[in-house]
Short mmCIF file of the C-alpha atoms (twelve columns), coordinates in Angstrom:
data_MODEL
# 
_entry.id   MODEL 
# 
loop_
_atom_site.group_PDB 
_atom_site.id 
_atom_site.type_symbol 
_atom_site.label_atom_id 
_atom_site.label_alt_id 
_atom_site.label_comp_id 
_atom_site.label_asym_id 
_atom_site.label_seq_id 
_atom_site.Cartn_x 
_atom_site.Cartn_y 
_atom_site.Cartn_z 
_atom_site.pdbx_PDB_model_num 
ATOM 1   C CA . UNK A 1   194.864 63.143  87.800  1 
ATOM 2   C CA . UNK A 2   191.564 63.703  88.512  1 
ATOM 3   C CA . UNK A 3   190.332 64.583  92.365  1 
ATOM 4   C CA . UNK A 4   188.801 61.254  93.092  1 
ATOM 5   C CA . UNK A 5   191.415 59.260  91.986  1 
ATOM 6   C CA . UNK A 6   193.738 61.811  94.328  1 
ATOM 7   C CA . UNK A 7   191.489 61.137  97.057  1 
ATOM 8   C CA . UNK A 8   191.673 57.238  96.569  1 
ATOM 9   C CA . UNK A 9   195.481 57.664  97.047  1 
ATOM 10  C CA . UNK A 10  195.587 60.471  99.473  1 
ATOM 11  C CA . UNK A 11  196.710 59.907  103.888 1 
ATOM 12  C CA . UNK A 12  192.722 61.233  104.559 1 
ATOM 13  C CA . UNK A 13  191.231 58.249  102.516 1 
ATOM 14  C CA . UNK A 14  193.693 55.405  104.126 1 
ATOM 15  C CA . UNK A 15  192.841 57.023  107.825 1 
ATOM 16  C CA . UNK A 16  189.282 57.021  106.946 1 
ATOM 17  C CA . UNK A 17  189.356 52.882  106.027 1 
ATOM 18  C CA . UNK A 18  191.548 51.939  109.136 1 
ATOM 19  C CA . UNK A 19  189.203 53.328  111.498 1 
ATOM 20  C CA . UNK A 20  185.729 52.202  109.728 1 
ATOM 21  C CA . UNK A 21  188.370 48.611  110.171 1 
ATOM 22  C CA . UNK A 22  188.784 48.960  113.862 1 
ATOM 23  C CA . UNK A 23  185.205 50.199  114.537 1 
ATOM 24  C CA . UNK A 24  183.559 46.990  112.656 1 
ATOM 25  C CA . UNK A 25  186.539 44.930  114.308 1 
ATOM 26  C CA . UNK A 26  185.580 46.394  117.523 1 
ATOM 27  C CA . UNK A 27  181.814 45.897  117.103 1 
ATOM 28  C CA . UNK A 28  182.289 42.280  116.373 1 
ATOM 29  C CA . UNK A 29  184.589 41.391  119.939 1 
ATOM 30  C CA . UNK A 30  181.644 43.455  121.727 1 
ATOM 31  C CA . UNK A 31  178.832 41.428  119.763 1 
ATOM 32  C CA . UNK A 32  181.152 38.231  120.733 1 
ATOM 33  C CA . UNK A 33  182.117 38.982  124.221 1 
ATOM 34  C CA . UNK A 34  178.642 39.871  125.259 1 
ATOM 35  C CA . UNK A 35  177.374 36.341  123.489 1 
ATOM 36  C CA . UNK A 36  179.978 34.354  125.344 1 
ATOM 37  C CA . UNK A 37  179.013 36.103  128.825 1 
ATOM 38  C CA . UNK A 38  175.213 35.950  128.091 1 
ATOM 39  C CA . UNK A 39  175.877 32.368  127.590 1 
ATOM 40  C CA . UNK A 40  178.552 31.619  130.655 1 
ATOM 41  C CA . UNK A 41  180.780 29.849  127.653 1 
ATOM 42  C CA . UNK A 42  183.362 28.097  129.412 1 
ATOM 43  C CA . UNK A 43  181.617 28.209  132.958 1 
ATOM 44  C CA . UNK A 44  180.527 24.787  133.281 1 
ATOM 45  C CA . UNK A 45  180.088 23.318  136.807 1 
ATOM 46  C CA . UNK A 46  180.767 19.968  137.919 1 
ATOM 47  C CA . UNK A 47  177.617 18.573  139.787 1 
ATOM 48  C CA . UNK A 48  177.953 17.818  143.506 1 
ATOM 49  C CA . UNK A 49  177.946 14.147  145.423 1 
ATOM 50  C CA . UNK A 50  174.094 15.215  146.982 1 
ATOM 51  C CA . UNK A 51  173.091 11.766  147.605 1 
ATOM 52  C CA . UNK A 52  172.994 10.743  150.921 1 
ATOM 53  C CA . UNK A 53  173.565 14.242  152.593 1 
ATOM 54  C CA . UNK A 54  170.430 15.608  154.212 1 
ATOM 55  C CA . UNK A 55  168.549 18.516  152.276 1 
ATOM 56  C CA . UNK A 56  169.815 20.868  154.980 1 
ATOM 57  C CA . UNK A 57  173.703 20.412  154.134 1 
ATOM 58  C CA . UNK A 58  173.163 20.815  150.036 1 
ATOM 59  C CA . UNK A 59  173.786 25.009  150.500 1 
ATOM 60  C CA . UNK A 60  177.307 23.512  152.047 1 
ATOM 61  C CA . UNK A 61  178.393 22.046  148.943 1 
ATOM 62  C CA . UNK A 62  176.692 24.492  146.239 1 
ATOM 63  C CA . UNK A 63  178.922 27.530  147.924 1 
ATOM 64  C CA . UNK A 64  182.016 25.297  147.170 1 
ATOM 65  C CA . UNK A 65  181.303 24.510  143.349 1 
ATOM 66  C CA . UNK A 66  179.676 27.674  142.392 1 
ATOM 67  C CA . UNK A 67  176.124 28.776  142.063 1 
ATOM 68  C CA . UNK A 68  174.034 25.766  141.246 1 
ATOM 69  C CA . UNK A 69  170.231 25.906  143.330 1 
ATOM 70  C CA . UNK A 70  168.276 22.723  144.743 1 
ATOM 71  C CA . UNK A 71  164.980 21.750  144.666 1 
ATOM 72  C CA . UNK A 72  162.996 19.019  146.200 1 
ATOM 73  C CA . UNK A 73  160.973 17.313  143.605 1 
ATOM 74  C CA . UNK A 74  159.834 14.216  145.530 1 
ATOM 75  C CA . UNK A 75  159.502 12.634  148.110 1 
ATOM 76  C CA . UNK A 76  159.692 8.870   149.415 1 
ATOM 77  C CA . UNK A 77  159.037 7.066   151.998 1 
ATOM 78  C CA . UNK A 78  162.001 4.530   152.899 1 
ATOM 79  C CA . UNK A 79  162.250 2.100   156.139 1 
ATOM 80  C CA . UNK A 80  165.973 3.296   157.893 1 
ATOM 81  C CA . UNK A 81  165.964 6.604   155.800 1 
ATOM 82  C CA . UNK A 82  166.136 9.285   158.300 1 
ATOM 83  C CA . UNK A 83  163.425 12.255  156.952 1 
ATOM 84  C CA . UNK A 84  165.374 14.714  154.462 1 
ATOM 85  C CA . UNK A 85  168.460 12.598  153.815 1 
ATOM 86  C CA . UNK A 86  168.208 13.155  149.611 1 
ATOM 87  C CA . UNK A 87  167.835 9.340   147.509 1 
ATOM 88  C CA . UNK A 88  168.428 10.859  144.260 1 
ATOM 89  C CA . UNK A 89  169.908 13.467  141.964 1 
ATOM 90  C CA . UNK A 90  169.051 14.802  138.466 1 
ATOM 91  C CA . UNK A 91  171.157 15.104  136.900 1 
ATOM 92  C CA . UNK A 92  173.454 13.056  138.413 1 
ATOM 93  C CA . UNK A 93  176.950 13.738  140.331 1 
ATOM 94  C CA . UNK A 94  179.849 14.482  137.756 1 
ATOM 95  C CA . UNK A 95  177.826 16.125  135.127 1 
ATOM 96  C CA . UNK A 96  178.908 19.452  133.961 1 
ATOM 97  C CA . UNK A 97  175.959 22.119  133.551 1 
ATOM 98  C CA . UNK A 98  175.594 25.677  133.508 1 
ATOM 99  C CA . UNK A 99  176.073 28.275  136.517 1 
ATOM 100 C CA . UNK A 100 172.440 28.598  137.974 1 
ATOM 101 C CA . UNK A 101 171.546 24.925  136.349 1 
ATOM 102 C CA . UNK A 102 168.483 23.756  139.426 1 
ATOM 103 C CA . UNK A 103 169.294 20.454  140.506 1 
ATOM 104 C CA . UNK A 104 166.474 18.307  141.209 1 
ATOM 105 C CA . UNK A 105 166.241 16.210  144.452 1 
ATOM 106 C CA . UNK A 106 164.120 13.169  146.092 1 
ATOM 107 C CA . UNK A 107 164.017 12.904  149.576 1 
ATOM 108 C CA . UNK A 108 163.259 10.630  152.626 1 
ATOM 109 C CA . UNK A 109 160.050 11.525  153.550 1 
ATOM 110 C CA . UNK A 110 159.816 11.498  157.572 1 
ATOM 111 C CA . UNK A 111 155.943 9.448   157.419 1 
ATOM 112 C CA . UNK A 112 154.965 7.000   154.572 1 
ATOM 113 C CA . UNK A 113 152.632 9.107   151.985 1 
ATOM 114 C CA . UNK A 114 149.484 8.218   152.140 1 
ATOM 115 C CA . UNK A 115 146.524 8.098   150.250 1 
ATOM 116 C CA . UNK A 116 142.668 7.431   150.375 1 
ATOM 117 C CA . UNK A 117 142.120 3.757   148.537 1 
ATOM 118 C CA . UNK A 118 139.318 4.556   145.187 1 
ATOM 119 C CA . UNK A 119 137.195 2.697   144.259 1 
ATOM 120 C CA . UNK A 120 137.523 -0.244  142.038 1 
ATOM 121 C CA . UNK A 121 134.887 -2.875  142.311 1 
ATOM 122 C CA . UNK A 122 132.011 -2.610  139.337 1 
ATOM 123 C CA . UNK A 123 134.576 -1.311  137.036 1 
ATOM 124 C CA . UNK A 124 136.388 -2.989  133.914 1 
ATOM 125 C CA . UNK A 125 140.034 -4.242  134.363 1 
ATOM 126 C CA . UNK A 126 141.445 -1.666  132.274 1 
ATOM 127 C CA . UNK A 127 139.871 0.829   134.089 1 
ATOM 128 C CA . UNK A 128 141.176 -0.383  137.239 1 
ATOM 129 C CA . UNK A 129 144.363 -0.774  136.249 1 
ATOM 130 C CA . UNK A 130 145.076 3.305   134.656 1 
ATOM 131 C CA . UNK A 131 143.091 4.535   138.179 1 
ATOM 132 C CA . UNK A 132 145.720 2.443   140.632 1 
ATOM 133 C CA . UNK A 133 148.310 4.078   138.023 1 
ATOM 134 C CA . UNK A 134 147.312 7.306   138.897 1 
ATOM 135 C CA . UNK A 135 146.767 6.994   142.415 1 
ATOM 136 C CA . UNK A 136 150.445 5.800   142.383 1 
ATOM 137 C CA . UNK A 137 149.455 1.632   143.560 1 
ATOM 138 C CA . UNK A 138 150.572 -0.993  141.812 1 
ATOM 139 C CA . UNK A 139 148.152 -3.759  139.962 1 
ATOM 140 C CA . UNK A 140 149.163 -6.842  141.759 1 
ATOM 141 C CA . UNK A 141 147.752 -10.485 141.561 1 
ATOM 142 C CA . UNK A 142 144.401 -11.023 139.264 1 
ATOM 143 C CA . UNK A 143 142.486 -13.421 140.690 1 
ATOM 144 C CA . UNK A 144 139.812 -14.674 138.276 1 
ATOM 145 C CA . UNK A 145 136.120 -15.890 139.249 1 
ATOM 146 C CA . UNK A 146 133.298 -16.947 137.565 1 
ATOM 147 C CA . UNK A 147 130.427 -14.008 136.977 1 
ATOM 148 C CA . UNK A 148 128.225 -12.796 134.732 1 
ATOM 149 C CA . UNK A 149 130.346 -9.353  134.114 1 
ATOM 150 C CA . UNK A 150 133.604 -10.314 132.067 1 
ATOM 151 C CA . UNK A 151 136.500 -8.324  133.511 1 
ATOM 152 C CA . UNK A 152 134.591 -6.329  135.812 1 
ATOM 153 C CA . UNK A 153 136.476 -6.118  139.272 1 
ATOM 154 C CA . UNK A 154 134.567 -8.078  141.981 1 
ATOM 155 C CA . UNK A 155 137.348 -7.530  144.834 1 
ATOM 156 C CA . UNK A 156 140.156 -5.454  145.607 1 
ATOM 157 C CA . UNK A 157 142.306 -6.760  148.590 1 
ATOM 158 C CA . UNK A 158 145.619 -6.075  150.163 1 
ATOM 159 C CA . UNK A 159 147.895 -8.373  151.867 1 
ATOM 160 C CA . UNK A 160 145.260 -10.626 151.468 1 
ATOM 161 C CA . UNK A 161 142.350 -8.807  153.090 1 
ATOM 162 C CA . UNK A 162 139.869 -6.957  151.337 1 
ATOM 163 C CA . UNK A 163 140.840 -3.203  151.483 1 
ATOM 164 C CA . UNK A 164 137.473 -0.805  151.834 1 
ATOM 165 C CA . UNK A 165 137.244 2.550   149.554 1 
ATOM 166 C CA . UNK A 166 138.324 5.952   151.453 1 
ATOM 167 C CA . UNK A 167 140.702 3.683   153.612 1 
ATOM 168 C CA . UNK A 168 144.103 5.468   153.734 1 
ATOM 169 C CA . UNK A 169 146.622 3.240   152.493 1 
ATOM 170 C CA . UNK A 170 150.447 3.747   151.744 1 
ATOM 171 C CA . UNK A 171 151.413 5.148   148.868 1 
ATOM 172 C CA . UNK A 172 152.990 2.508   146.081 1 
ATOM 173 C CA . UNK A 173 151.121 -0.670  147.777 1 
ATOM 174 C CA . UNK A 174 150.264 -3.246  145.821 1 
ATOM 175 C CA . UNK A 175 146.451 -3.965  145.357 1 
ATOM 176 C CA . UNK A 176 145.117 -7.329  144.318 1 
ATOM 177 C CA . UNK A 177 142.001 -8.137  142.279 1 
ATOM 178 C CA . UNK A 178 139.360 -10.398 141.632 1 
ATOM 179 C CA . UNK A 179 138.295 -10.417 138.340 1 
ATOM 180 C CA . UNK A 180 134.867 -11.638 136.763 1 
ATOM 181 C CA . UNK A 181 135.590 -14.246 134.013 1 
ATOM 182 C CA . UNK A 182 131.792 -14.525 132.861 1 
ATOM 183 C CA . UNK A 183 129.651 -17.587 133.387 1 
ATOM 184 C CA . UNK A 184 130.875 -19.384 130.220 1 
ATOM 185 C CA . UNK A 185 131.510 -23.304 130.266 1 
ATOM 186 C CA . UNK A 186 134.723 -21.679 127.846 1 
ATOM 187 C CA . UNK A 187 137.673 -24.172 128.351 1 
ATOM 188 C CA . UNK A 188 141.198 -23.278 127.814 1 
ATOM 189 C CA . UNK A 189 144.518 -25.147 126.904 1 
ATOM 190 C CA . UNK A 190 147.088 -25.512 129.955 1 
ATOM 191 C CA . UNK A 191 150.545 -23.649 129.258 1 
ATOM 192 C CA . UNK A 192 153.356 -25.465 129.597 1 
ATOM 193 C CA . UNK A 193 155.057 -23.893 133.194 1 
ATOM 194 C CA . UNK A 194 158.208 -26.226 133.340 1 
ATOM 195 C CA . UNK A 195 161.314 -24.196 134.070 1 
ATOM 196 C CA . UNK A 196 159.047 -21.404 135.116 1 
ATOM 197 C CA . UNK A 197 159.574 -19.104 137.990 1 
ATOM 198 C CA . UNK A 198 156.488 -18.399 140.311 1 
ATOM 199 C CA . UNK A 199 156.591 -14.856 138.787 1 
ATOM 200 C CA . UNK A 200 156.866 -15.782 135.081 1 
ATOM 201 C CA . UNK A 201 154.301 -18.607 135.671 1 
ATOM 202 C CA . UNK A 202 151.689 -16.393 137.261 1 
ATOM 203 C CA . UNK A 203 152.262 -13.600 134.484 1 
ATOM 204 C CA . UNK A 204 151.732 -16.422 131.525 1 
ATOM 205 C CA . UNK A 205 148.621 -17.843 133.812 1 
ATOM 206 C CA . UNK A 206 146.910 -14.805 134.094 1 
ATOM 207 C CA . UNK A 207 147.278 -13.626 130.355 1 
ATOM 208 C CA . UNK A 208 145.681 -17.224 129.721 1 
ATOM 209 C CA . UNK A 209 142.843 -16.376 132.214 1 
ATOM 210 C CA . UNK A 210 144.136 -19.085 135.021 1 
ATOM 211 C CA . UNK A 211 144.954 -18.761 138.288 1 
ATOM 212 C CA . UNK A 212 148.222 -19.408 140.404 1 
ATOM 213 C CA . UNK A 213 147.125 -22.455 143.165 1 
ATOM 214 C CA . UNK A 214 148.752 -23.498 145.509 1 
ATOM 215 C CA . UNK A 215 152.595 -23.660 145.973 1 
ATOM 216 C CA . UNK A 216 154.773 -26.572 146.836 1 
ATOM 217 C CA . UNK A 217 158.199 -26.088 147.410 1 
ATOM 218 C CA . UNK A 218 160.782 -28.952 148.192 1 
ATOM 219 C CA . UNK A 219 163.762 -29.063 150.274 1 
ATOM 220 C CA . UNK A 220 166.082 -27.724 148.563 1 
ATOM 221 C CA . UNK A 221 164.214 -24.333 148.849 1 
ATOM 222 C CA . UNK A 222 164.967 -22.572 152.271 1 
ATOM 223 C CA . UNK A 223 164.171 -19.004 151.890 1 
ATOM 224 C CA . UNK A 224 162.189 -16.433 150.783 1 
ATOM 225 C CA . UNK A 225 165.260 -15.592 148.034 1 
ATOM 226 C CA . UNK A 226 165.089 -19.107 147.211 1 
ATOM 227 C CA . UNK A 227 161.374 -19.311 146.372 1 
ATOM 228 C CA . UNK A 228 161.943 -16.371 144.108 1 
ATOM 229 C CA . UNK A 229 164.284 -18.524 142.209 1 
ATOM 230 C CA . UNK A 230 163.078 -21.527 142.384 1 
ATOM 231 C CA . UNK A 231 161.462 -23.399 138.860 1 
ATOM 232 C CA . UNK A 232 158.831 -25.628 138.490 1 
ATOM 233 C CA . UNK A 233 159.417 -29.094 138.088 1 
ATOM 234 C CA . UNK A 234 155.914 -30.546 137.710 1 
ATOM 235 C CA . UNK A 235 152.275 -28.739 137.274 1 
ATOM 236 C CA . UNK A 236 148.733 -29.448 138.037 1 
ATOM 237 C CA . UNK A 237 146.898 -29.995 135.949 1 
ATOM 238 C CA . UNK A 238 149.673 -31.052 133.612 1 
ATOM 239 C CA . UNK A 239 150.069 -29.133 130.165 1 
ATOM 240 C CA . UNK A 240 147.965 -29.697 127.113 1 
ATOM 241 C CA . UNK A 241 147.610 -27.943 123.950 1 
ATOM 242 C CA . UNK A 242 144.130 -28.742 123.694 1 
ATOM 243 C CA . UNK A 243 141.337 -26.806 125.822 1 
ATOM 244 C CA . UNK A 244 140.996 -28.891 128.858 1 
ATOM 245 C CA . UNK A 245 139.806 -26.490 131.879 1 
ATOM 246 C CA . UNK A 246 138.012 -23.682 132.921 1 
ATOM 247 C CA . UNK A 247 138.676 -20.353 132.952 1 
ATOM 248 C CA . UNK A 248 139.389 -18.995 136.099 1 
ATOM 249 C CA . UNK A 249 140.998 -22.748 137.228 1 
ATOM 250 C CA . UNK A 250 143.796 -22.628 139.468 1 
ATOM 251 C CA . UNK A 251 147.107 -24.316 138.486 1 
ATOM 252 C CA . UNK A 252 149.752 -26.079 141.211 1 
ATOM 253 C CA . UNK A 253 152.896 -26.004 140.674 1 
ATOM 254 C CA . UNK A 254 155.826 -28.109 142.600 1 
ATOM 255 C CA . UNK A 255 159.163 -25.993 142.447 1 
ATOM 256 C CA . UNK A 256 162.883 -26.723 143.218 1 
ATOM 257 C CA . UNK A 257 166.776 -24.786 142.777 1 
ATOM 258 C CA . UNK A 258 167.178 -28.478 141.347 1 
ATOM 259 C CA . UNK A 259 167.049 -28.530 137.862 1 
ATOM 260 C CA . UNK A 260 168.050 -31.944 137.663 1 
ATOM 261 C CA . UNK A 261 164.378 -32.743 138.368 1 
ATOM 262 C CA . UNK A 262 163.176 -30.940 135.357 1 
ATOM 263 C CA . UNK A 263 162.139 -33.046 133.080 1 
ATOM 264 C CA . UNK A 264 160.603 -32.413 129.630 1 
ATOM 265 C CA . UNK A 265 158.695 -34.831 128.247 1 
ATOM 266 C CA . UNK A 266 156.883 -33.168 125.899 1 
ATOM 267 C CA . UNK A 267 158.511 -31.036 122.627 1 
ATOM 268 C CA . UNK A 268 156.804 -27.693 123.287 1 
ATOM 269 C CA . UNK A 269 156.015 -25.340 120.391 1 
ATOM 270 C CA . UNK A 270 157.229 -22.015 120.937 1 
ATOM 271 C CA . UNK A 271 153.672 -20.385 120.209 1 
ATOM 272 C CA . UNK A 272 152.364 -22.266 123.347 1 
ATOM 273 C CA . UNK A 273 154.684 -20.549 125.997 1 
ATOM 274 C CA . UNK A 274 154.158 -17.149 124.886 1 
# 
């Protein structure tokens, strides 16, 4: 027997494979154990209630489920919200995330943000529209009126007054504008606003370059809720597919909660209430 084979058989060569076994064996649960504790496998936390605590109790309730940190990433004014009490969570109460996982908060602001009002007037619609986006306002009513510049912004008003630029303002109001519509004899058809809310009426007015007129509500309306729900029953002027007024005309509109007084008497295609 030659000595290699001996050695293959021999108590040195069998000794020799069981510990290069236990050493790779071993190196693998060390790779693995330091993996799952780099990791925090198996650690996850179940996020807090925070909403409707104040920012200064949040430490309270991190200590009890483990270490999770907080961080304020807005703010918001809200009438009855006492400053700090948090509004919202991310992520949200009764997710499971990992140990030192930073939940984000938005709080009650103690004072309404404010901010100085920009300029609008002289500029196009669209650029009006991005800059109140940015200044964090919302585009409200468009009022249209005849002028030579199409879609240039001739007013910008709030709560029906206009509002002057560098005037601070709350945060998230809602700005109303006057838009040019040219000088053009252009007519347009009427939509057909039967069944209509105010809201969905003025949104379908103003994509047609109308105006809202006046409102006219009947009894059965009490309320500011029920105005909001109310439909229109009869318009002025009345619908018509063919081009019949102005751009920039205003359109009544006669509402009730009664929709027995809705009455079609017209077949309306689709394509002329869109």
């Amino acid at each position: 027997m030659s000595h290699f084979v001996r050695f293959l058989v021999s108590r040195v060569f069998w000794i020799n494979v069981l510990v290069a076994i236990l050493l790779v064996a071993g190196g693998l649960f060390g790779i693995l154990y330091y993996l799952d504790t780099y990791t925090k496998h198996g650690e996850d936390i179940d996020v807090p209630e925070f909403v409707g605590m104040h920012s200064t109790e949040t430490e309270l309730a991190i200590n009890q489920k483990g270490s999770l940190q907080t961080e304020v990433s807005d703010s918001l004014f809200v009438k009855g919200k006492a400053g700090g009490t948090i509004l919202d969570q991310h992520p949200a109460a009764g997710n499971f995330v990992k140990e030192g996982r930073t939940i984000y908060l938005t709080v009650a602001a103690e004072q309404p943000v404010t901010i100085k009002m920009p300029k609008l007037v002289d500029r196009s619609l669209r650029q009006a529209t991005s800059i109140l986006e940015t200044y964090g306002l919302v585009v409200g009513d468009k009022r249209y009126k005849p002028d030579m510049c199409v879609n240039c912004i001739l007013e910008q008003n709030m709560d029906g007054k206009e509002i002057r630029v560098g005037e601070r303002i709350r945060k998230g109001s809602v700005i109303d504008l006057v838009v040019g519509q040219g000088l053009s004899n252009e007519l347009v058809e009427v939509p057909y606003l039967k069944e209509f809310t105010t809201e969905m009426a003025n949104d379908l007015l103003q994509s047609k370059s109308l105006n809202l007129g006046s409102l006219l509500f009947d009894e059965t309306v009490e309320n500011a809720d029920d105005s909001a729900k109310a439909i229109v029953y009869r318009q002025i002027p009345p619908f018509s597919q063919e081009p019949s007024v102005r751009m920039g005309a205003s359109i009544d509109l006669f509402l009730t909660l009664d929709t027995n007084k809705v009455v079609h008497t017209v077949s309306v295609p689709l394509d002329t209430i869109q």
